[in-house]
Structures are given as structure tokens and as C-alpha cells.
C-alpha positions in Angstrom: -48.0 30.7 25.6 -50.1 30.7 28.5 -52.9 33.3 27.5 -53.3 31.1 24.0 -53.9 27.9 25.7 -56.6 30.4 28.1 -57.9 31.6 24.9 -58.3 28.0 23.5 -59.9 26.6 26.7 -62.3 29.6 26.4 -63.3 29.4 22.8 -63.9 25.3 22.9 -65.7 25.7 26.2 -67.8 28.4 24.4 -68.3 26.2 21.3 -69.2 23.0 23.6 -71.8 24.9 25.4 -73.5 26.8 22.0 -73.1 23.2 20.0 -74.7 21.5 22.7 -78.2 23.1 22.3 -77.7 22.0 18.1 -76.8 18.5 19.4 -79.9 17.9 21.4 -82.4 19.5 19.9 -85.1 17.7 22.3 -83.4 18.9 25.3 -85.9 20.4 27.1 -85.4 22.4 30.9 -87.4 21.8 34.0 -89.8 24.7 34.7 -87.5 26.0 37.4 -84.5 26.5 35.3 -87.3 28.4 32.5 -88.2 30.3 35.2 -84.9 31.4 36.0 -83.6 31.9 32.8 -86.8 34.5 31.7 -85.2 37.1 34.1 -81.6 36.6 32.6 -81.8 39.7 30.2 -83.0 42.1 33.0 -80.6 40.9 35.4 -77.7 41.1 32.4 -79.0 44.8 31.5 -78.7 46.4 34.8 -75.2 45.3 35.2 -74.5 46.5 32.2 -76.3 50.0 33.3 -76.0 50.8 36.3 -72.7 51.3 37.3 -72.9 53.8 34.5 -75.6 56.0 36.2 -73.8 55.9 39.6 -70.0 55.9 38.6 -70.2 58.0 35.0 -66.5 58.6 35.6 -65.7 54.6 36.2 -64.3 55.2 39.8 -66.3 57.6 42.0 -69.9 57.3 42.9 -71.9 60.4 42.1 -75.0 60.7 43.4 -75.3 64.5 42.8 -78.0 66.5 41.8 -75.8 67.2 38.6 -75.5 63.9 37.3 -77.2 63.9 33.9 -76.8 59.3 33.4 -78.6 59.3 37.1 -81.3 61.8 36.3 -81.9 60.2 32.4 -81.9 57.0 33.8 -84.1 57.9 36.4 -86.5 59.5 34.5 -85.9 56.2 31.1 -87.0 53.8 34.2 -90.0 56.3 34.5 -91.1 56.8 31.4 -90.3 52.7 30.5 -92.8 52.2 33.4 -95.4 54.2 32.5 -95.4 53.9 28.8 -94.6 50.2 28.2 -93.1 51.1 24.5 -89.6 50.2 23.6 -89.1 53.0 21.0 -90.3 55.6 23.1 -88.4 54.8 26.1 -85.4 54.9 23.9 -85.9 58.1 22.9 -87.2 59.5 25.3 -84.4 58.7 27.2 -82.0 60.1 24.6 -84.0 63.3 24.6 -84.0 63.8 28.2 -79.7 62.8 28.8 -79.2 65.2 26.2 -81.0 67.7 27.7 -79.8 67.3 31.3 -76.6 67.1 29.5 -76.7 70.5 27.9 -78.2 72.6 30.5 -75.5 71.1 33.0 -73.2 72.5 30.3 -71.3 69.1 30.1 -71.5 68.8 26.4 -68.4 68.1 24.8 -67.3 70.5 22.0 
């Protein structure tokens, strides 16, 4: 019973927060807290990322020449750098991990 009420909590706490900015429409944030908030995404992303290209297996860290997510996302932050277009890092990213991927012979059959 006590993972429902945890669920609960979670969900009107959620709702509360997300309502909020409906409520108060005219709610406006000091520049500080704008400021802060414009780097949420890219702070958010490379959580979600990086412990990918360093730990592919989820426990070990493999920094190995061998690594195909190190290399691609090496080479994605590259090519995002230089290029500046969203589409084309994308895929050029893609291209590259399956590449690395398939001369490393780590395709799955």
C-alpha cells in the first residue's frame, strides 16, 4: 500500500507543479533563474548520454580504442561543432556508430 500512496504523492506533486504555470499565467522569473534554466536541456542531455559512451555495457568503464558509442560520440560532438545543423549531426552520427560498429565486428546478427 505504500508504493500507491508514493505513486499518488508523486503524480499530485507533478500535477501541482505543471498546473502551476496554467494558474499564473503572469508569473514571470528573475533573470537569474532564466539564465539558469537556458542550460537545463544540455545539462539533461549529457546525463542522459554520457554514461552511455563510457559504460556501453552499464557497469564497466571502457575507454578503449574499440569502443564504437565513445568514438561516434566523439566524432557527433565534432561534427555538431563544426557544422551547427541538427539533421546532419544526427546522421552523421548514425553513419559513423554504424560504421565503427561494423568494422569492430560488433554488429548483432
Amino acid at each position: 500500500m505504500q508504493t500507491w500512496w508514493l505513486i499518488l504523492g508523486m503524480a499530485a506533486i507533478t500535477f501541482a507543479i505543471r498546473y502551476s504555470l496554467f494558474a499564473w499565467p503572469d508569473l514571470r522569473f528573475p533573470s537569474v533563474v532564466r539564465q539558469g534554466l537556458h542550460y537545463v536541456p544540455t545539462a539533461v542531455l549529457t546525463a542522459i548520454v554520457v554514461p552511455g559512451m563510457f559504460m556501453p555495457d552499464g557497469q564497466h568503464l571502457q575507454l578503449a580504442l574499440d569502443n564504437a558509442f565513445l568514438l561516434a560520440g566523439l566524432a557527433t560532438i565534432l561534427i555538431a561543432a563544426l557544422s551547427r545543423h541538427l539533421l546532419g549531426t544526427i546522421l552523421g552520427g548514425l553513419l559513423i556508430f554504424f560504421l565503427l560498429r561494423w568494422t569492430f565486428g560488433q554488429l548483432p546478427v
